[in-house]
C-alpha positions in Angstrom: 38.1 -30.4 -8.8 38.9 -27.4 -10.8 41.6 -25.1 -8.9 44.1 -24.1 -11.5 42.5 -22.6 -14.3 44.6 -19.7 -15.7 43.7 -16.3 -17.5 46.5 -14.7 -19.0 47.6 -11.5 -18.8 44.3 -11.0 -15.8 46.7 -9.3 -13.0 49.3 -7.7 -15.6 48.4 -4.2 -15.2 48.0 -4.4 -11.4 50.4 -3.2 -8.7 52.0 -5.5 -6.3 52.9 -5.0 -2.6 55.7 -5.0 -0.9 57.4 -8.4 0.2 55.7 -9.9 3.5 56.5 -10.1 6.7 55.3 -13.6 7.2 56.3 -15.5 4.2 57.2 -18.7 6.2 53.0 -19.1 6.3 52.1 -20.9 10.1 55.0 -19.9 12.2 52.5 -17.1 13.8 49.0 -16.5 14.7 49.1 -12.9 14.7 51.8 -12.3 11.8 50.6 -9.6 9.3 51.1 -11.3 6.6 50.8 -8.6 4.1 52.3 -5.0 3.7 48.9 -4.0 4.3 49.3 -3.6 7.6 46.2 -3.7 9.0 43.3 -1.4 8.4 40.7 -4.0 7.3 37.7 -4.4 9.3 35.4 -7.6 9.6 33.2 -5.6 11.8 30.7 -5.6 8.9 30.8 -9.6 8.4 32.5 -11.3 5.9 31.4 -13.0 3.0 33.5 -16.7 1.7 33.3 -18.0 -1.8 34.2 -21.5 -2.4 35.1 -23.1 -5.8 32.4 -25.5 -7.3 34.7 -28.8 -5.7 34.3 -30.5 -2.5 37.2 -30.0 -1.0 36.9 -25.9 -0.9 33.3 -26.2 0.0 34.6 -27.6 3.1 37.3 -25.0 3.8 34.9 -22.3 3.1 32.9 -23.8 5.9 36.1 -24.5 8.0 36.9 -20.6 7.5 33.2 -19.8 8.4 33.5 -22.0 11.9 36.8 -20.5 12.8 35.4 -16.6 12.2 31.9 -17.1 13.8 34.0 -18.8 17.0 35.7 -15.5 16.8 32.7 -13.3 16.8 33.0 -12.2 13.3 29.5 -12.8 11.0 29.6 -14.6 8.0 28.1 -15.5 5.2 29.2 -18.5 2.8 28.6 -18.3 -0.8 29.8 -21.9 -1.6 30.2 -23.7 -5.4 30.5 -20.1 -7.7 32.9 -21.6 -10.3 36.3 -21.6 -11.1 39.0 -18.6 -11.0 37.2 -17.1 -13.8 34.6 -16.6 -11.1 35.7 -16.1 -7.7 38.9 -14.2 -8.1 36.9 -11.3 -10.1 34.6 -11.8 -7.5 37.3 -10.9 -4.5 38.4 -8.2 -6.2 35.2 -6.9 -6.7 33.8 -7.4 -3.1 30.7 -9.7 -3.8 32.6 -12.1 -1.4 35.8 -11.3 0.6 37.8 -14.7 1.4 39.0 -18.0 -0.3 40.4 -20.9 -0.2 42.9 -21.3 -1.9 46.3 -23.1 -3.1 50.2 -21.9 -2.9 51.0 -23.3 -6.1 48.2 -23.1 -8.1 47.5 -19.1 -6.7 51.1 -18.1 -8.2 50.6 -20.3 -11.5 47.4 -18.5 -12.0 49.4 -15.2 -11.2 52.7 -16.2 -13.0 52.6 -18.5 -15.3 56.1 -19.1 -15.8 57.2 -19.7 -12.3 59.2 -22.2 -11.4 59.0 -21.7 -7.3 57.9 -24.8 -5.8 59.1 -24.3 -2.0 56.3 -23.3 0.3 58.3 -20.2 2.0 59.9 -18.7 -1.0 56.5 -19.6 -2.3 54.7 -17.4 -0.1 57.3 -14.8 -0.9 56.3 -15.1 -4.9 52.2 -14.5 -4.1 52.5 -11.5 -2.0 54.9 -9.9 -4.8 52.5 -11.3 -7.6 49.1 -10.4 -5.9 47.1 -7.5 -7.1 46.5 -4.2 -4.9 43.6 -5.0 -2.8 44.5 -8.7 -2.3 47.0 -10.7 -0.1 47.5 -14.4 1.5 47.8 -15.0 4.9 49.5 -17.1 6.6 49.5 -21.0 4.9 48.5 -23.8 6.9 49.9 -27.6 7.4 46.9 -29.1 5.2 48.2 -29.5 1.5 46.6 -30.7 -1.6 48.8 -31.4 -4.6 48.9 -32.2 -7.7 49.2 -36.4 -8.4 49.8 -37.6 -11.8 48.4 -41.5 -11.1 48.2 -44.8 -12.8 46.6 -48.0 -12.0 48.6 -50.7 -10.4 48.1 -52.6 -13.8 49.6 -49.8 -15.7 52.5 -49.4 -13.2 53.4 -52.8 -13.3 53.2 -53.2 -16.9 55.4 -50.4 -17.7 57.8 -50.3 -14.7 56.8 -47.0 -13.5 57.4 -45.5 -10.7 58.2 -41.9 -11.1 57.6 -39.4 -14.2 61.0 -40.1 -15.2 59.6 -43.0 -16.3 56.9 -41.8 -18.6 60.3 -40.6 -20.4 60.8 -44.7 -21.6 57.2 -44.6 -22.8 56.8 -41.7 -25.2 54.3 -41.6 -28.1 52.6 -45.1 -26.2 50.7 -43.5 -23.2 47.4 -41.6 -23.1 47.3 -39.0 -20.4 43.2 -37.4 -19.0 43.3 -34.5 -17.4 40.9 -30.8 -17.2 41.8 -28.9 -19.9 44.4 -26.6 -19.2 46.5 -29.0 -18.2 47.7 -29.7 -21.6 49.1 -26.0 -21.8 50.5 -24.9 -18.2 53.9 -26.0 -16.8 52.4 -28.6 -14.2 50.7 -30.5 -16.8 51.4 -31.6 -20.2 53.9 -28.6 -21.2 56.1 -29.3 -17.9 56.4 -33.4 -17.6 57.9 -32.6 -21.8 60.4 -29.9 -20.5 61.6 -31.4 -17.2 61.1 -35.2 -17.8 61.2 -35.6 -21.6 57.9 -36.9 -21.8 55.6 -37.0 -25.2 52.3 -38.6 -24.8 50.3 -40.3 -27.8 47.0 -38.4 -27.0 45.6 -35.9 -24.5 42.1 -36.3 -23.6 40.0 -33.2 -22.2 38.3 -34.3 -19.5 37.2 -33.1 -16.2 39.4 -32.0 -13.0 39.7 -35.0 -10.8 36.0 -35.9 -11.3 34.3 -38.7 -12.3 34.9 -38.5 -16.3 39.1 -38.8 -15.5 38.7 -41.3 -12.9 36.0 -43.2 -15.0 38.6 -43.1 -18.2 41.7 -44.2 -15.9 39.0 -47.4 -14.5 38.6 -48.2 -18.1 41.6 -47.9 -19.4 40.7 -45.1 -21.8 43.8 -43.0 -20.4 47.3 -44.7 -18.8 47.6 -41.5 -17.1 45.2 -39.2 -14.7 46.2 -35.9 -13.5 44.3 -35.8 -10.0 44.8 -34.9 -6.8 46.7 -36.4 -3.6 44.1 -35.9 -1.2 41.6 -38.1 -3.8 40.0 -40.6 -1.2 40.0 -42.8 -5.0 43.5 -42.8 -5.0 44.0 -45.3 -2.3 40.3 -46.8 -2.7 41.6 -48.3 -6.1 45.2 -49.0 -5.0 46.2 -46.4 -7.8 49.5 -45.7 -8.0 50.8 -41.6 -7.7 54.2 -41.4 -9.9 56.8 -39.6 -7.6 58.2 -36.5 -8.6 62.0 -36.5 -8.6 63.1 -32.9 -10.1 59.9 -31.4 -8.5 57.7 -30.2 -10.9 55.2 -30.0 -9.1 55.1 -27.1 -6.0 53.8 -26.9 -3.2 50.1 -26.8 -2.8 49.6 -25.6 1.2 46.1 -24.5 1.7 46.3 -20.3 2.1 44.0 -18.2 2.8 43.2 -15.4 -0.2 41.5 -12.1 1.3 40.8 -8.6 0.9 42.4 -5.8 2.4 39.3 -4.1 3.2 38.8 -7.4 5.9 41.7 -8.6 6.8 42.1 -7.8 10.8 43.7 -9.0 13.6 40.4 -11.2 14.4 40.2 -13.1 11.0 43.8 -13.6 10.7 44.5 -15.0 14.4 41.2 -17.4 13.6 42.2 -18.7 10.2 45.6 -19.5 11.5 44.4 -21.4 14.1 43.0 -23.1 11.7 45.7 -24.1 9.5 47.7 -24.9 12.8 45.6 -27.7 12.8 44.1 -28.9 10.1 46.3 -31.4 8.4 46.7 -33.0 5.4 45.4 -36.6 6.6 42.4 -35.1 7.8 41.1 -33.0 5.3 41.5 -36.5 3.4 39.3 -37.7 5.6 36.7 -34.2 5.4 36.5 -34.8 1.5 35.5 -38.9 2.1 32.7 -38.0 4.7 31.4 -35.5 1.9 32.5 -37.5 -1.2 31.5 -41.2 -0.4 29.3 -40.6 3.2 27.4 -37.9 1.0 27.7 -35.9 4.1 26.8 -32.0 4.3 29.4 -30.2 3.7 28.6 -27.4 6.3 27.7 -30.1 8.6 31.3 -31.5 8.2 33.0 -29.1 8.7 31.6 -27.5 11.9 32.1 -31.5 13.6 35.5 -31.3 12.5 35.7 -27.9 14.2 33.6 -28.8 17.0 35.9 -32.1 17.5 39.1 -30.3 17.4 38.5 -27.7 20.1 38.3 -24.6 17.3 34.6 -24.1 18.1 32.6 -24.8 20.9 
C-alpha cells in the first residue's frame, strides 16, 4: 500500500476555495460539500482511478457499484500508481474520482499540518485543495496508519505505545516505504512528539510483503503498516497505541472534480460511506488479499449484500 507519497510544493501556486459547507463529512447525503456549488455533470460518465494497492482497487469498484446503481456510467481505471500519478491525473481529466484518505490527502497538500480530527480535518482539505478539486463527504470506513511490532518484540521491550520507543533509542530498527523517513507521520514525527531515535531506517515497501517479510524475520523491530492489514491480527502483531496523536485521522473520502460532482454522484457515494465500515472493508481487503478474490467481483457482492445495488 502506497497512499501517502508527497510532492512538495505540487499545489503551491493553486487557488483554494472557500471553507465547506459539510466539513463534518457523513452527517448528510445531499450536503454540497464544496463551495462549488454544483454545476458538475456526470451525465457524460465518469471515469475512477485507483492507486496500485488493494484496498483502493476495491473502493474504486465500491464507487463504481454505487454510481452505476444510480444511473451514472462508469468506467474504472484501477492500479495507475501512486499520487505522482493519479492526482495529476484528476486534475487533468483522464479520470475524474478517487479514493482517497483525510489524513494522508492534507499531508500530501500540507505538509506541516498538524490537524488530526476528522471534522476540522475536512475543514483543512477543502481550504488546501486546488481549484477544480474538492472532497465530499467522508465516510465511517477508516484506514490508518499502525506503527506494529511482533508480540516477541513487544514483550521483550515492554512496549505498548510509541512512548515507549522513547526508552529504546539508538537499539531499534524501524521498515517502512520511503518517505516515511521524512514526513511528520513517520520517522521525522515519532522524534518530535515522542523522542524517538532509531538505530537504522530500512527503505522498504508500503505495507507489502518486503516490510512484513523483514518484521517476520526480525530484520526491522518496527513496521509502519496499516490498521486495516488482515496480517496484523493473522500474526498476533502488536499496533503501538498512539497517546499524543500523531497520527490523524484516515476516514475514507471521496476526491472529485468539479466538472462531475452532482447531486447524483454525491447522494450515491454517501450512501456509501454511511455504510461501509471499518471492520468490513477489513474483511473486503482479506477476500482480495488471502481468498485472491477479484477485486471487482468483491466489491459489487459487498454492494449487492448490503442493499446499495440490486
Amino acid at each position: 500500500m502506497n497512499r501517502r507519497t508527497l510532492i512538495g510544493g505540487l499545489f503551491a501556486a493553486a487557488s483554494v476555495p472557500a471553507l465547506s459547507a459539510c466539513a463534518s463529512g457523513i452527517t448528510s447525503l445531499d450536503s454540497q460539500g464544496s463551495s462549488s456549488g454544483g454545476g458538475g455533470s456526470s451525465k457524460g460518465g465518469v471515469t475512477i482511478g485507483t492507486a496500485n494497492y488493494t484496498e483502493n482497487q476495491v473502493l474504486g469498484y465500491l464507487y463504481a457499484a454505487v454510481l452505476q446503481q444510480a444511473g451514472v456510467k462508469v468506467t474504472v481505471r484501477p492500479n495507475l500508481g501512486t499520487r505522482e500519478i493519479v492526482i495529476p491525473a484528476l486534475r487533468s481529466g483522464d479520470i475524474d474520482l478517487l479514493p482517497e484518505y483525510q489524513g494522508s490527502l492534507l499531508t500530501y497538500l500540507e505538509p506541516k499540518s498538524k490537524v488530526s480530527e476528522a471534522g476540522a480535518m475536512q475543514n483543512a482539505l477543502t481550504l488546501a485543495l486546488p481549484a477544480g478539486l474538492q472532497v465530499l463527504p467522508y465516510g465511517m470506513a477508516e484506514d490508518a496508519d499502525a506503527f506494529v511490532v511482533t508480540r516477541e518484540t513487544a514483550k521483550k521491550y515492554g512496549l505498548t505505545s510509541l512512548a515507549d520507543l522513547k526508552k529504546q533509542n539508538g537499539k531499534l530498527v524501524i521498515g517502512a516505504a520511503a518517505e516515511v523517513k521524512t514526513r511528520q507521520v513517520g520517522v521525522v514525527g515519532l522524534k518530535d512528539v515522542y523522542g524517538v531515535e532509531f538505530k537504522e531506517f530500512k527503505s522498504l515497501d508500503s505495507d507489502g510483503p518486503l516490510v512484513k517479510g523483514a518484521l517476520r524475520k526480525g530484520d526491522v523491530d518496527v513496521a509502519n503498516l496499516f490498521t486495516t492489514d488482515t496480517d496484523i491480527k493473522a500474526n498476533d502483531w502488536v499496533v503501538l497505541t498512539d497517546p499524543k496523536t500523531l497520527i490523524p485521522s484516515q476516514h475514507i473520502v471521496p476526491l472529485i472534480a468539479d466538472r462531475k460532482a452532482d447531486g447524483t454522484v454525491r447522494k450515491a457515494l454517501a450512501k456509501l460511506g454511511n455504510v461501509l465500515t471499518t471492520a468490513q472493508l477489513t474483511e473486503l481487503n482479506r477476500q482480495v488479499d488471502k481468498d485472491k478474490k477479484d477485486p471487482e467481483d468483491v466489491a459489487n457482492e459487498y454492494a449487492k449484500q448490503h442493499g446499495l445495488t440490486k
